[in-house]
N, C-alpha and C positions, 0 to 999 in steps of 0.2 A: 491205381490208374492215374495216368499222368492229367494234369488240368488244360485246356487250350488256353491259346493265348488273350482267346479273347476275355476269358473270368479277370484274366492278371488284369487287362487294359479296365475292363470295367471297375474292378476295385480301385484301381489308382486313378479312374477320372473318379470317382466316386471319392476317394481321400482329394483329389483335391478341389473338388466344388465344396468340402467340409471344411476343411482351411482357408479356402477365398471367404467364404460365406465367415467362420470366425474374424478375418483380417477385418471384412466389412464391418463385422459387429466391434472391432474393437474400436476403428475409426471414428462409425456414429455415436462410442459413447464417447471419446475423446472429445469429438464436436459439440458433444450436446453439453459437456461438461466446459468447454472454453466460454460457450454462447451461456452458461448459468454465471461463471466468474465473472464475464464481459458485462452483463446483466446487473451485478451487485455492484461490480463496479462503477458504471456509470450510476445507478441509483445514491450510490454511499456521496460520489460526486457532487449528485445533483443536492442531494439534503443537504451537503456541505456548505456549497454555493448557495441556496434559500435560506440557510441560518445565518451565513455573513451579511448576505446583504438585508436579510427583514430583521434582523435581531435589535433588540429594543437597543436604545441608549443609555437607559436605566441601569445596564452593567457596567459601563463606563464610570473605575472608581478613581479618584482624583488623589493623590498622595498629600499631607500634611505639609507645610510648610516648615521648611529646618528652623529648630529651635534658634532664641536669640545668643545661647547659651555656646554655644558652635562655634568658633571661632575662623570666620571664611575671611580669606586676599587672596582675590582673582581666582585661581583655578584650584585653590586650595581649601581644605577646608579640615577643620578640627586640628589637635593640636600638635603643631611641626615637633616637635621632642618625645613624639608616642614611641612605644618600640616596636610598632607593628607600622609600616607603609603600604599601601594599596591604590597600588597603579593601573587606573582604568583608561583603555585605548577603545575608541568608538568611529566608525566610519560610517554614514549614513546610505552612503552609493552604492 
């Protein structure tokens, strides 16, 4: 016995209020998962930004002063006949 058209129409609005409703679901969990990373994000931020600026002084470690031993003129230093040369470029801008 053949089916009317109407079972057809029914199953296929019925398939597709099941895939809108899936499409829905996969959106709010995309949402709800951008709004958790946006969330850490800013937090990770913020700890960052309250550690630079309250963090003690007390970390601030001062380097030694170059031995007398060292042999510096002008932008040189130790000794010109080494066989290793080390050429440091520094721009501060």
């Amino acid at each position: 016995m053949p089916q009317s058209p109407g079972i057809e129409t029914k199953r296929a609005d019925r398939a597709a209020r099941r895939a809108a409703a899936r499409a829905a679901d996969q959106r709010r969990r995309l949402r709800r998962g951008l709004g958790i990373a946006l969330l850490v994000a800013v937090a990770a931020a913020g700890g960052l930004i309250f550690a630079s600026r309250f963090g003690g002084a007390d970390d601030l470690v001062v380097a030694d002063s170059l031995p007398a031993s060292v042999p510096r003129e002008g932008r040189i230093m130790g000794d010109p006949t080494a066989p290793v040369t080390l050429v440091e470029w520094g721009d501060y801008q």
